[in-house]
DSSP file (Angstrom, degrees, kcal/mol; ACC not computed):
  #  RESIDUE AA STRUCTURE BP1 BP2  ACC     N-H-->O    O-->H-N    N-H-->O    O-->H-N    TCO  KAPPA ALPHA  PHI   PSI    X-CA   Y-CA   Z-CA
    1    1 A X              0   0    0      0, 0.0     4,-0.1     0, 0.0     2,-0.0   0.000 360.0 360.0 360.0 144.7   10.7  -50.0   45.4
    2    2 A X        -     0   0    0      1,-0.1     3,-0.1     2,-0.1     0, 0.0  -0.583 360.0-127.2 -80.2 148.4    9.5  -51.7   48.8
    3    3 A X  S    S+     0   0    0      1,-0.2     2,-0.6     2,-0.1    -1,-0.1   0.591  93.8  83.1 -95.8  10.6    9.4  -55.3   48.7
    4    4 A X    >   +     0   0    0      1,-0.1     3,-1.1     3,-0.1    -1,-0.2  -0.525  50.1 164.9 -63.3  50.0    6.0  -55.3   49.8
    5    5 A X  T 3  S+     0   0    0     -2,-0.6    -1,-0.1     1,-0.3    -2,-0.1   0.769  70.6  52.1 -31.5 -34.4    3.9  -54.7   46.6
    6    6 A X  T 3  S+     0   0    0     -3,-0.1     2,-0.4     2,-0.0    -1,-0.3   0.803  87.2  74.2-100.7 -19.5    0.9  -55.7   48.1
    7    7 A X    <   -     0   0    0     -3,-1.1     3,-0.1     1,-0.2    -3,-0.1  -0.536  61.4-157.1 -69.3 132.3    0.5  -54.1   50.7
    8    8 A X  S    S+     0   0    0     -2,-0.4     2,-0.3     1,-0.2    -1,-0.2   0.956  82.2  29.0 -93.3 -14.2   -0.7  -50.4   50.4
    9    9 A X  S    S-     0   0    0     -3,-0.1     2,-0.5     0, 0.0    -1,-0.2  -0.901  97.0-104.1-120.7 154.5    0.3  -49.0   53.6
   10   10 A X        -     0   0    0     -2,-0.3    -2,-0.0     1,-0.1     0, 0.0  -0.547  40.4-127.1-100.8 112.5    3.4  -50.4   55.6
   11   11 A X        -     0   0    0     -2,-0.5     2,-0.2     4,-0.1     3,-0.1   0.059  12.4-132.3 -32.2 158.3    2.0  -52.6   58.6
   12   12 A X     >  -     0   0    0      1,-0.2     4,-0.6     0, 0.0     5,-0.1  -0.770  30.1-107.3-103.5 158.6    3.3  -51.9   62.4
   13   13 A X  H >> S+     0   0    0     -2,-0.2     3,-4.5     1,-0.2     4,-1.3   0.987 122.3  52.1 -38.8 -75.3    4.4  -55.3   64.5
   14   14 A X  H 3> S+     0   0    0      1,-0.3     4,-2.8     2,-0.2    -1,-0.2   0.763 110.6  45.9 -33.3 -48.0    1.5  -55.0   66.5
   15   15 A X  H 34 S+     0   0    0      1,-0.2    -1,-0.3     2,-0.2    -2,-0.2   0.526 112.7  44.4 -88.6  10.8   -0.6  -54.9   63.6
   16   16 A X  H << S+     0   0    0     -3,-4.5     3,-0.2    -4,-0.6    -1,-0.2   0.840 114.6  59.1 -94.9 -48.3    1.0  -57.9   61.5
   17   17 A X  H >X S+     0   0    0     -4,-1.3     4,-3.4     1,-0.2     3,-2.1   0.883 104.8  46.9 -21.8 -63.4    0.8  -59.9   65.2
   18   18 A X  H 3X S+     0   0    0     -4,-2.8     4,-1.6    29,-0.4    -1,-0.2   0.827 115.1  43.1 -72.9 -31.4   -2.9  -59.4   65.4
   19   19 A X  H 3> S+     0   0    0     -3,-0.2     4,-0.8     2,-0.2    -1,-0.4   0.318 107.3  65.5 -90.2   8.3   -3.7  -60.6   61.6
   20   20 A X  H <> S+     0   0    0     -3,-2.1     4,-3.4     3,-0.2     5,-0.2   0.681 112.3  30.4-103.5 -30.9   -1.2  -63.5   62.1
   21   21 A X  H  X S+     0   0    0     -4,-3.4     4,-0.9     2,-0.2    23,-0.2   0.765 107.2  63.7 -97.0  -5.8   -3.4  -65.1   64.8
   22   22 A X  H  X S+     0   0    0     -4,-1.6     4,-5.1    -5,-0.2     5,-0.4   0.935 116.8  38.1 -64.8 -38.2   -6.7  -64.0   63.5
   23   23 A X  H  X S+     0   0    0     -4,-0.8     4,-2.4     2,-0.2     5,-0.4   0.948 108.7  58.5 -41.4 -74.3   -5.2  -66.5   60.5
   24   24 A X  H  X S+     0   0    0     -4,-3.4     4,-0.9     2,-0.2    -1,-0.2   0.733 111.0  47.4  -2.7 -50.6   -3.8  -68.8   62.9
   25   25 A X  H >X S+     0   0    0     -4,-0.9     4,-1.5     1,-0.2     3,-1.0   0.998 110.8  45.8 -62.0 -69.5   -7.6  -68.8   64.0
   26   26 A X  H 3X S+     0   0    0     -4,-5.1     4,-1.4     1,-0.3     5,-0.3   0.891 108.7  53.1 -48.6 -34.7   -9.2  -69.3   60.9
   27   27 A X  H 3X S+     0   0    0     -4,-2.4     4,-1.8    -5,-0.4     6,-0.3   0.868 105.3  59.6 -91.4 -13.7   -7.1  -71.9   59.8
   28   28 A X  H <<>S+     0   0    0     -3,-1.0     5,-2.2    -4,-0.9    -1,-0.2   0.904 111.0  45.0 -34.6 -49.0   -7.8  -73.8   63.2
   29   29 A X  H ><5S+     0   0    0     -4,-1.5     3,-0.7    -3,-0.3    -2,-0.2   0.694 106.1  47.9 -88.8 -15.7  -11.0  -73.8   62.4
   30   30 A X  H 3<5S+     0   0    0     -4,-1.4    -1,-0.2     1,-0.2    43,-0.2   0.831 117.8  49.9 -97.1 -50.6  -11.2  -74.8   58.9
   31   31 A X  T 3<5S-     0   0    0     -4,-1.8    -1,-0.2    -5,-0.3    -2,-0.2   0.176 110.4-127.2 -75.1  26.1   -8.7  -77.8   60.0
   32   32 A X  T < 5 +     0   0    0     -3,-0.7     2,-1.5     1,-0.2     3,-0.4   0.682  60.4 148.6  31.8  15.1  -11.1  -78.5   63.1
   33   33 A X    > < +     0   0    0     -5,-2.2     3,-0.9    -6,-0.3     4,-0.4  -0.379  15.5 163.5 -73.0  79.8   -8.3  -78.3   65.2
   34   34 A X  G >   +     0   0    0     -2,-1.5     3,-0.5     1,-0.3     4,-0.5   0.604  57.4  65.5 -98.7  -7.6  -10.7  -76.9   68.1
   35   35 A X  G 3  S+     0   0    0     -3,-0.4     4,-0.4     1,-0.2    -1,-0.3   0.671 100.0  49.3 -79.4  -6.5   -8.5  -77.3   71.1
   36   36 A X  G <> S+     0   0    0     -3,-0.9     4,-1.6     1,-0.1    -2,-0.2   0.501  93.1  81.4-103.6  10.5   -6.0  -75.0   70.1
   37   37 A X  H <> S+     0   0    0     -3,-0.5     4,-2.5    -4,-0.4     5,-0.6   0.897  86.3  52.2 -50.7 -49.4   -8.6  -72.2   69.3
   38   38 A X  H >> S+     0   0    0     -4,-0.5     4,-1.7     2,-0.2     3,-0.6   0.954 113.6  48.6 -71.3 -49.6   -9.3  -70.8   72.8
   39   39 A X  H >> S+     0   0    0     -4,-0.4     3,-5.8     1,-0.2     4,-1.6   0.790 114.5  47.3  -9.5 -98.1   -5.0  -70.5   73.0
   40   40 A X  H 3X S+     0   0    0     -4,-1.6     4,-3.0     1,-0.3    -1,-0.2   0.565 110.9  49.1 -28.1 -45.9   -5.2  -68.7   69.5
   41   41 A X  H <X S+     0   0    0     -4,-2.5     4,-1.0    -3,-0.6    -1,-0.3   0.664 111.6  53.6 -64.6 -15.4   -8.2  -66.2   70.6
   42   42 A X  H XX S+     0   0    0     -3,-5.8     4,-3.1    -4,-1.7     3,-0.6   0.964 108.1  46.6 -81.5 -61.6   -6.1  -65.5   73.7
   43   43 A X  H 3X S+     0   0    0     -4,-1.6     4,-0.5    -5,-0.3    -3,-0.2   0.838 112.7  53.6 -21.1 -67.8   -3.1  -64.6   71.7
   44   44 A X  H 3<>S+     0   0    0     -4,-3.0     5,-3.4   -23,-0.2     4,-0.2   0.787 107.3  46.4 -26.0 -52.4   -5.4  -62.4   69.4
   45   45 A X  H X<5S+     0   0    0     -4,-1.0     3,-0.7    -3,-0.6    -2,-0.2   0.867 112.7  49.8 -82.7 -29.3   -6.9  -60.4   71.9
   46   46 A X  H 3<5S+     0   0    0     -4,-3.1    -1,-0.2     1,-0.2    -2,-0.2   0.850 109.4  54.1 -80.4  -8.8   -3.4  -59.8   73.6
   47   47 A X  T 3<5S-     0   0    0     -4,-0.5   -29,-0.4    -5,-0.3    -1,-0.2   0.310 132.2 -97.9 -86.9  11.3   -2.0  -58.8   69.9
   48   48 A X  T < 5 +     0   0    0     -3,-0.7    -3,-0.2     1,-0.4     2,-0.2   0.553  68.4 155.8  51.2  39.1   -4.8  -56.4   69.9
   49   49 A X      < -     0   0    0     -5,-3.4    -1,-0.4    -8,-0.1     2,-0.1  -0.609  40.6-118.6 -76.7 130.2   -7.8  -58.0   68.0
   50   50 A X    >>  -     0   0    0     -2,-0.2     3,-1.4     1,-0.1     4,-1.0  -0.394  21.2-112.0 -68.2 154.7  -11.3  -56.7   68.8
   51   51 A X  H >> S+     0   0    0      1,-0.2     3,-1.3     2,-0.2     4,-1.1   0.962 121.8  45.6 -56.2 -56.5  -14.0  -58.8   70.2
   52   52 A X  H 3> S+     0   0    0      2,-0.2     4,-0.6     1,-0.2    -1,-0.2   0.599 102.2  65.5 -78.1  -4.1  -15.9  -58.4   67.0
   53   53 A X  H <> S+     0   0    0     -3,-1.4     4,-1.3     2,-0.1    -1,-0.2   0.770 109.7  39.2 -30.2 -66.0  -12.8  -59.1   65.0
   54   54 A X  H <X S+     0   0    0     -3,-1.3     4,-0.6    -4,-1.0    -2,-0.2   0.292 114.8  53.7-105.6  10.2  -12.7  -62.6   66.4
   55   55 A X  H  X S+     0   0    0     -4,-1.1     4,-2.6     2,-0.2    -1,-0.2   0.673 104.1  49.3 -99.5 -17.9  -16.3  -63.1   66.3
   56   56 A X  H  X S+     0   0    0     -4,-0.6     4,-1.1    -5,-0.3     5,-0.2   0.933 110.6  51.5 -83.6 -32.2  -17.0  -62.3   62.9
   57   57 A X  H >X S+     0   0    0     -4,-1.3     4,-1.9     2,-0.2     3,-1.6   0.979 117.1  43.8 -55.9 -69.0  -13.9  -64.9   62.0
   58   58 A X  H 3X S+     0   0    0     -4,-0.6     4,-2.0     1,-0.3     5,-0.4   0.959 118.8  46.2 -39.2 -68.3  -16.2  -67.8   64.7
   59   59 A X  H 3X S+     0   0    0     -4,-2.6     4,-1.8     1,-0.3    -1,-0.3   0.721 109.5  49.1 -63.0 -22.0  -19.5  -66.6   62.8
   60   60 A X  H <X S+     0   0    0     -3,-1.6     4,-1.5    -4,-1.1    -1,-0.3   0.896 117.2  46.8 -95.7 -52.1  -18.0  -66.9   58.8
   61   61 A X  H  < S+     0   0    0     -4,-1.9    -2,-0.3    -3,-0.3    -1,-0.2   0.780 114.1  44.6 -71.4 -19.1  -16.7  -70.7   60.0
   62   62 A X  H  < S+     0   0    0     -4,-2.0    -2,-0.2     1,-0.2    -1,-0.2   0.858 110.8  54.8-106.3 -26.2  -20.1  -71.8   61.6
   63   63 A X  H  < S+     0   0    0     -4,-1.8     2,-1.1    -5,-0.4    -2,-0.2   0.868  83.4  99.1 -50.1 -36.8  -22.2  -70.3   58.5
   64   64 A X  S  < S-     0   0    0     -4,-1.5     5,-0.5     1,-0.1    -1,-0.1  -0.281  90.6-119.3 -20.2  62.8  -20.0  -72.5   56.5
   65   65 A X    >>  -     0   0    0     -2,-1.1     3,-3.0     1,-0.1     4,-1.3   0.080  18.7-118.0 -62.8 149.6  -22.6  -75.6   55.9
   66   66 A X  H 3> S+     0   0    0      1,-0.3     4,-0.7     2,-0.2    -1,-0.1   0.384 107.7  61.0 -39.4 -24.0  -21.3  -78.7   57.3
   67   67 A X  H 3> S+     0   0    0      2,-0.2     4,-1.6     1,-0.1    -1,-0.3   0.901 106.5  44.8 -75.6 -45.6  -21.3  -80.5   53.9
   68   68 A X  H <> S+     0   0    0     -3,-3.0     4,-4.9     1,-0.3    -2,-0.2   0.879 108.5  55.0 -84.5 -45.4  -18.9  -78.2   52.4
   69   69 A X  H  X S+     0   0    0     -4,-1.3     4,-1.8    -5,-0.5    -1,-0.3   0.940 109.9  43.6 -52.3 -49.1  -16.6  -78.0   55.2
   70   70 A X  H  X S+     0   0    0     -4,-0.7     4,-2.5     2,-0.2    -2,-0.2   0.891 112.7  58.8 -64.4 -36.1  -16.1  -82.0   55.4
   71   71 A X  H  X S+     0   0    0     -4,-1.6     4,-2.5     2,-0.2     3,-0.3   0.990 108.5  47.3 -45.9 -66.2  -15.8  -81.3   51.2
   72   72 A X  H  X S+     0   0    0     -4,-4.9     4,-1.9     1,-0.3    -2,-0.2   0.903 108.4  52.6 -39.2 -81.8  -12.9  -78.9   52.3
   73   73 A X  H  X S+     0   0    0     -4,-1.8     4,-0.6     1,-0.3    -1,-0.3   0.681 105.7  51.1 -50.1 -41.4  -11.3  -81.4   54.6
   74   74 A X  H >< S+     0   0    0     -4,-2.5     3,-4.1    -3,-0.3    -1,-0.3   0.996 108.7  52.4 -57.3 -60.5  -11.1  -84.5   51.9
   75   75 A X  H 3< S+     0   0    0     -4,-2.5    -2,-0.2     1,-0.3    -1,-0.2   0.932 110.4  53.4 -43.5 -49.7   -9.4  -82.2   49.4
   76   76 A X  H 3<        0   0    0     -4,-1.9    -1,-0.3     1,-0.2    -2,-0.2   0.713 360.0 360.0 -38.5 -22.8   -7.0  -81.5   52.4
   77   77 A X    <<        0   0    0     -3,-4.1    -1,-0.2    -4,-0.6    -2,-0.2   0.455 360.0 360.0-112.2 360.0   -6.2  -85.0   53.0
């Protein structure tokens, strides 16, 4: 048995690379750390994430209304 349960087909580097910094991203964003996004998109795009990859990740955080996000961020703290 693999010790990857969850996955159903076995990732490549590249393609574990490219989901670790579209996370990376998201979790930038959700922790308003916004100076180390454009870094994190750079990364992305050289790990091979598509433009529309990393825009639907931008567009899912700015739909997000403002209240909820600042909600998020007390439970963080």
């Amino acid at each position: 048995m693999k010790n990857n349960t969850l996955l159903k087909e076995e990732l490549g580097t590249e393609q574990l690379l490219k989901l670790t910094a579209l996370l990376y991203l998201k979790e930038a964003l959700v922790n308003q750390e916004f100076e180390t996004c454009p870094e994190l998109i750079e990364t992305a795009k050289k790990a091979g994430a598509e433009q529309e990859e990393i825009s639907t990740i931008l567009a899912e955080y700015l739909n997000v209304p403002a209240k909820v996000r600042q909600r998020q961020n007390r439970l963080r703290s």
